[in-house]
N, C-alpha and C positions, 0 to 999 in steps of 0.2 A: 574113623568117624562112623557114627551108627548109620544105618540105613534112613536115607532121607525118603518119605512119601512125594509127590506128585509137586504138592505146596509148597516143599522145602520143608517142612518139619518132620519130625521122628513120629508124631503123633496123629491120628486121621482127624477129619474134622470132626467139629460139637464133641470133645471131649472135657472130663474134668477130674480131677487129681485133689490129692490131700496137697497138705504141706509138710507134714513129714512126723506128728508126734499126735498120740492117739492115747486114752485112759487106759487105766486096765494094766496087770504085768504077765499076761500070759501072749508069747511072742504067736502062737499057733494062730490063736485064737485070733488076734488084729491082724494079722495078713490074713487069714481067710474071710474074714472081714471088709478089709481093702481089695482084696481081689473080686468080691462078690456084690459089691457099691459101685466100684470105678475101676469098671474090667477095660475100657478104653487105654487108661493108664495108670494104669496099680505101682504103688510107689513102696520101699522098704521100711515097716513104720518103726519108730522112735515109743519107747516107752519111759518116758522118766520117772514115773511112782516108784520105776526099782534099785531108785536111788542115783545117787551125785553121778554113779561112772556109767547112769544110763542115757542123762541130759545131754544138753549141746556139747557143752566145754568137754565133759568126761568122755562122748564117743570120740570127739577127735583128739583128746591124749593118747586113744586109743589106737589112731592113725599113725602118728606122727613117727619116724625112724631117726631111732639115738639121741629123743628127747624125752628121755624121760620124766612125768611130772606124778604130785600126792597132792592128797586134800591136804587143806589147812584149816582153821576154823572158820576163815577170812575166804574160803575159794582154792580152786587149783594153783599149784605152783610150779615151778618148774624144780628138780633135783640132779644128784648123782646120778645115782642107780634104780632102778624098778623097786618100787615095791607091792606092797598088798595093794593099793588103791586101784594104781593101773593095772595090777591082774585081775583082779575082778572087771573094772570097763572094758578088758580085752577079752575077757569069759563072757563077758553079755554081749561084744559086738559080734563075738562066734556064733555063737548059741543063735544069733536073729539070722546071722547068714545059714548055717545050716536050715533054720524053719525056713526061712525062703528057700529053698534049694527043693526041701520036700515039697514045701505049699505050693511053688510054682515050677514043679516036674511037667515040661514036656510042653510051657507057657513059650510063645511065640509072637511078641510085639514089642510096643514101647514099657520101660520097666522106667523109674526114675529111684534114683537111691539122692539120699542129701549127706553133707556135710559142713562143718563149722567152718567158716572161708576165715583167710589170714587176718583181717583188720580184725573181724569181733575177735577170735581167739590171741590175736597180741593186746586187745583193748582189758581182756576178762584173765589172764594167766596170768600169777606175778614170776617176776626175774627170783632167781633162787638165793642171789644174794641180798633182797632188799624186796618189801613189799611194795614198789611199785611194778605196775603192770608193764610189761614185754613192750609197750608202746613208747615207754620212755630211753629207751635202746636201741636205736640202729641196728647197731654189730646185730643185736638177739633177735631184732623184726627179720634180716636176712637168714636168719640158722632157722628161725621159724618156717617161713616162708618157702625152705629147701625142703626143710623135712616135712613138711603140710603135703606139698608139690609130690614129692617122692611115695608118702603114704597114701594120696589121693587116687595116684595113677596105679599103684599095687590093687587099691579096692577096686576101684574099675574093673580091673585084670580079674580078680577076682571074681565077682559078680560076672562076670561075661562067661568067665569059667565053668560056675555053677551052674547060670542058667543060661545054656548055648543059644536059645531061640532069642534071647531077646536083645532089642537095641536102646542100650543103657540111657540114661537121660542124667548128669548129674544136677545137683540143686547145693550152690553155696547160700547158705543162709550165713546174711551179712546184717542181723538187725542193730548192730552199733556202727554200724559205717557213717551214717549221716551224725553220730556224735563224733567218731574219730574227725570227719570232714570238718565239722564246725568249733573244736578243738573244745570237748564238754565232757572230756574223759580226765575224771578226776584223779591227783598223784594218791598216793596211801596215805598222806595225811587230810585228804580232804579239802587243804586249804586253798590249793591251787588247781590249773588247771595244764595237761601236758601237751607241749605244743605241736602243732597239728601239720602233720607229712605233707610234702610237697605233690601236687595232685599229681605229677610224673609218677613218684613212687607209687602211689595206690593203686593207679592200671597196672604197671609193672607188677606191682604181688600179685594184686588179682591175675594179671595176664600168665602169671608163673601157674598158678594152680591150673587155669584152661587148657593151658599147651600139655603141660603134662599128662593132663586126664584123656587126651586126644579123644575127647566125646561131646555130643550136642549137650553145654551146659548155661544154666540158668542162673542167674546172679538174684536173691530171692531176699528181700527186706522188706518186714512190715511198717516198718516205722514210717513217721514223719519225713516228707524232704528224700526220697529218695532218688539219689544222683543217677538218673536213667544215662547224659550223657556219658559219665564216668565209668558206668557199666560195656556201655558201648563201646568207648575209647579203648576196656580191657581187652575186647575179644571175644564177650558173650555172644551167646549165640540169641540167648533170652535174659529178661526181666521178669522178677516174682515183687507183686506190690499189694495192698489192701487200699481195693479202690476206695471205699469209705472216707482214707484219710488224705484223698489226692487235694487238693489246692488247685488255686487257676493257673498259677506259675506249675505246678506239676504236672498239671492237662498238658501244657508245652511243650514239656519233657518226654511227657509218655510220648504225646504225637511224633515228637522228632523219634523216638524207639522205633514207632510203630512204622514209619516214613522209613528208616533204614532195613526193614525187613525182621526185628527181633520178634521171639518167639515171647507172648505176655503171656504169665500166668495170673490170674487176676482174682487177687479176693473178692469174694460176691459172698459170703455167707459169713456171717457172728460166728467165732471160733467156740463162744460157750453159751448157754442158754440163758444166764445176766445178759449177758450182752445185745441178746437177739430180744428178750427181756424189756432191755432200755427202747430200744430201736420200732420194739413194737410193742408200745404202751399196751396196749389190749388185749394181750394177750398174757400179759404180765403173771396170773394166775399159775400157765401151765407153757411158759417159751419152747418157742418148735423157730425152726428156721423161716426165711419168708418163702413165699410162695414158689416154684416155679418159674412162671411165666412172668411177674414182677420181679425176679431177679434177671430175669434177659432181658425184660426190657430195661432197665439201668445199663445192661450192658451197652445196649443197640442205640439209647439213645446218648452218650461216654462218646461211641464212636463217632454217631452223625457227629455231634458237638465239636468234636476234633473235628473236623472238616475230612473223613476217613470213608469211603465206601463201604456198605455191610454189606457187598456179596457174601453169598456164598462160600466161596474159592473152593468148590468141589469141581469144578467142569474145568473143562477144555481153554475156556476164556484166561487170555494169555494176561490179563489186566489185572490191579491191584488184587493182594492177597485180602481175601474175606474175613471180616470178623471168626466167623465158625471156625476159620482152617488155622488161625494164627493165634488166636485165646483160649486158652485152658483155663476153665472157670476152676476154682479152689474155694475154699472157708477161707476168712479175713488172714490166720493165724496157726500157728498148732493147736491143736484141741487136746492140747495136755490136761487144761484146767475143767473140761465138760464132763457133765455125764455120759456114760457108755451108749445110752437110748438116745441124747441129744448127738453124740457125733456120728452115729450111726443115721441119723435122719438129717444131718448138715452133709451127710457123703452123699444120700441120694438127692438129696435137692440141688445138687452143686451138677450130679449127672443128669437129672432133670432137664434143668436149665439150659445144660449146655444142648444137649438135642433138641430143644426147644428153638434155640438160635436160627439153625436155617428156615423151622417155618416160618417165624415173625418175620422175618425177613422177606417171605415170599409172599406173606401178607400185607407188607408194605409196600411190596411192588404193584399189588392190584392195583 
């Protein structure tokens, strides 16, 4: 396990972090980027513009041992043998570890790398004999599952490898989890719907990829409905959600997360400048992220709401863990679909904010 700070997190207080997918295809260039935005917690970013083997699905084909899977016209699938598809996602997952390796020579804190978590990748992979998806398979969810697990903990190894100082942070992005839950993952003909794992199993896969990664990891879904208990149940250590889309049934949820000590990574910023756009009609002209200080206060007041103390959790005080010390402010989403200048300005207002955390706070103590 990575080195825990004071709080119990890998991360110090008032920090905030990407989600993991950032414009642009030059790897150099977006980690020094990310490290120069959110030097708190610089994360390994994700470029999908340089095609299918740079996306979700394709870096973690790229994980996976003795699964090998090809594009289709349809999406990933699973195969025999390797071919072109996966040597190329396995050239680009190289290629971003080596620029981490240069960009963060000599880097000394919390690092977070993400990966495809089992439910989306058996929801979005088809079976090699049949276009439907790896979810309609047992037997193929469990081969999945090993070899995820197996690849996961290699990357880990990895990344700790290259870069000795730091204490890895993993992030499963699971944004089809709440459709696998609610059984809205359609067969390949479309017409039906494929029936939906027993909530045992899904801790289990998830809890398979935790153990193996033996590192503080974060279970991270933007979507609708996100199963905080179920995340819990696995083994997380943290929750990654977009506050924007929480519901008063999901305030409940978070709270129970937040009650059993998980570590929140919380969207608080529009992943692209439409979105931030809609959000802030008046600005519609020329979208920039919101303010600073109006995005912590959503945070601060999320948490009174939840019936949650916003200390601090910097000192001494042996009492509930502080909004500051336990939330990682983030953008809603990946900023794959932004412009360069809008996620560059959604990175500092996300660090903004989160430093902003403990004064409002002590502003409301007056």
């Amino acid at each position: 396990m990575p080195e825990i700070t004071q709080n119990g997190f890998p991360w110090p207080p008032a920090s905030a972090t990407g989600v993991g997918s950032v414009p642009g295809t030059d790897p150099a260039e977006a980690l020094r980027l990310v490290f120069g935005e959110l030097p708190d917690l610089p994360h390994l970013t994700e470029l999908p513009a340089r095609g299918p083997g740079a996306g979700l699905t394709g870096r973690a084909a790229a994980l996976l041992v003795d699964m090998p899977a090809e594009l289709t016209p349809s999406g990933w699938r699973f195969t025999t043998r390797p071919g072109r598809d996966l040597r190329r996602a396995q050239s680009l997952l190289s290629t971003d570890l080596d620029t981490l390796e240069e960009v963060a020579d000599g880097y000394q804190g919390p690092l977070k790398i993400q990966a495809c978590g089992p439910w989306t990748l058996a929801a979005t992979v088809e079976l090699s004999r049949s276009q439907d998806p790896v979810l309609a398979d047992p037997g193929a969810i469990a081969d999945l599952t090993a070899s995820l697990a197996e690849g996961v903990a290699a990357h880990v190894a990895d990344v700790h490898k290259r870069v000795p100082g730091a204490r890895v942070v993993l992030q499963l992005d699971e944004p089809a989890l709440p459709a696998v839950i609610a059984g809205d993952v359609p067969t390949a003909s479309g017409l039906n719907r494929l029936p939906v794992p027993e909530a045992a199993s899904i801790e289990t896969g998830l809890g398979a990829i935790i153990s193996a990664a033996a590192t503080f990891t974060v279970v991270h879904c933007c979507a609708m409905s996100v199963p905080f208990g179920m995340i819990k149940g696995a083994g997380a250590d943290g929750a990654g959600c977009d506050l924007s889309k929480l519901r008063r049934a999901d305030e409940d949820a978070l709270a129970e997360a937040v009650e059993a000590g998980l570590g929140i990574m919380a969207g608080v910023v529009p992943a692209t400048g439409q979105e931030a756009a809609f959000i802030e009609a008046e600005r519609a002209d020329a979208p920039q992220p919101p303010a600073p200080r109006r995005t912590a206060e959503r945070v601060i007041e999320l948490w009174r709401r939840m019936g949650w103390p916003v200390g601090r959790g910097d000192g001494p005080d042996p009492g509930p863990v502080g909004v500051a010390a336990q939330v990682v402010l983030t953008p809603a989403c990946g900023m794959a679909g932004a412009t360069p200048v809008y996620a560059r300005d959604a990175m500092a207002r996300c660090r903004e904010a989160a430093r902003l955390l403990p004064e409002l706070i002590e502003e409301g103590r007056a």
